[in-house]
Residue, then its C-alpha position, 0 to 999 in steps of 0.5 A: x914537133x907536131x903533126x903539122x911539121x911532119x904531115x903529108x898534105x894535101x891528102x889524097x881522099x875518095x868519095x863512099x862511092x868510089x868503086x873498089x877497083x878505082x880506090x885500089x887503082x889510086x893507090x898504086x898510081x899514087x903510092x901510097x897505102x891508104x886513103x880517106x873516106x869523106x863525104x861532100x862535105x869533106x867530113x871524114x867517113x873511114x879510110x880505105x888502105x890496103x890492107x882492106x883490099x887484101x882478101x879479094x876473090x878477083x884476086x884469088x885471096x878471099x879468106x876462106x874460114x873453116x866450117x867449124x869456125x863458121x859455126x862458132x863464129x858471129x853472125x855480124x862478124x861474118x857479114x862484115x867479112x863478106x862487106x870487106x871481101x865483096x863490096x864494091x864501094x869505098x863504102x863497104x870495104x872502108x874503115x870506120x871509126x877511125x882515130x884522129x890527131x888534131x894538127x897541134x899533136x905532138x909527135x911523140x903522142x902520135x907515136x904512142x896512138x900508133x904503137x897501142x892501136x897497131x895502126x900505120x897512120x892517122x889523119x890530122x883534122x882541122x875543124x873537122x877536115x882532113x887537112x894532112x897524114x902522120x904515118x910512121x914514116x913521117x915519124x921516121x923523117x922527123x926523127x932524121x931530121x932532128x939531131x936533138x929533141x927540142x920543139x921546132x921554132x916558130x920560123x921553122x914552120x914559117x920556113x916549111x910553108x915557104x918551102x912548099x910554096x916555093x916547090x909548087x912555083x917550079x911547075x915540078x909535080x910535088x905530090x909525092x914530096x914531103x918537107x920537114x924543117x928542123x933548126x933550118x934545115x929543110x929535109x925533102x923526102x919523097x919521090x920524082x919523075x926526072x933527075x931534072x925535076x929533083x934538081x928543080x926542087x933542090x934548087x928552089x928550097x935553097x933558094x927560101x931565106x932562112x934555109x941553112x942547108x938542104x937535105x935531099x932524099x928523093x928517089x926517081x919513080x919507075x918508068x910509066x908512073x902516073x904523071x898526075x899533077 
């Protein structure tokens, strides 16, 4: 498999100039841990997760060095520290220089990156755009997916693109869906607003030829989560 079998897409981005309060608000609205960064362009900037909005003192949790850490630290360092405690901007808190995969990145790559950088997730590019996220929990998808390690055929990722084409068709609200596909078998991971709406995705995966079985793993989001399309 690649990163485009298992990718979350589309990609919920900021702008660098989306306030922190905003970014932190999107979310929990969206349920997700991170966001990327881009620019008008769509250019990747950083990525904003939660845990750069950990250490804030609205919150009560600014980092609060000792003073004889303060002495032997670097000055640089510390004001990047105050940038990602004080920022007010996407901008300020975000990180950059962030790793990339391209979508023909196997997984088995991808997971390699993960473990050595101690990273979570990294966002698939496609000239030079954002088109999709592998977290670890893709890879966990792809792993239940997969009773054997061979690469997907080229009908399986036909089947994965007539899948999503098919849940948006339903009217149901798909942010919060992923499709993996493996030898036919359509996994859908994720989360709905009602039994009906999980039903309605059910029904319209079984409904694409090529489907030999689906299997649903979707949960209901709490009461009162935003119902954004």
């Amino acid at each position: 498999m690649q990163a485009k079998d298992v990718m979350t897409s589309p990609v919920v981005t900021v702008g660098p100039d989306a306030s922190v309060m905003d970014v932190a608000k999107l979310l929990l609205e969206r349920h997700i841990s991170a966001a990327p960064v881009v620019d008008a362009s769509g250019g990747l900037l950083g990525v904003v997760s939660e845990g750069d909005l950990m250490r804030r003192p609205e919150a009560g949790t600014e980092r609060r060095p000792s003073w004889w850490l303060t002495l032997l630290s670097d000055p640089q360092d510390e004001a990047r520290d105050y940038l990602k405690s004080h920022g007010l901007r996407a901008r300020d808190v975000m990180t950059r220089n962030v790793l990339t995969v391209e979508e023909d990145a196997s997984l088995q790559d991808i997971a390699t990156l993960l473990e050595k950088h101690r990273i979570k997730r990294v966002p698939v590019m496609r000239g030079g755009q954002v088109v999709g996220i592998v977290s670890r929990a893709n890879l966990l998808q792809a792993l239940v997916a997969q009773s054997r390690p061979p690469l997907p055929q080229a009908d399986d990722r036909a089947l994965r693109e007539a899948v999503m084409d098919a849940l948006k068709a339903t009217g149901a609200r798909t942010l919060y869906i992923n499709v993996v596909v493996a030898e036919g078998i359509v996994h859908l991971w994720g989360m709905a607003h009602s039994d009906e709406e999980k039903h309605a995705i059910c029904v319209a995966a079984e409904s694409v030829t090529g489907t030999k079985q689906v299997c649903e793993r979707i949960s209901l989001l709490p009461r009162g989560a935003s119902s954004t399309t």
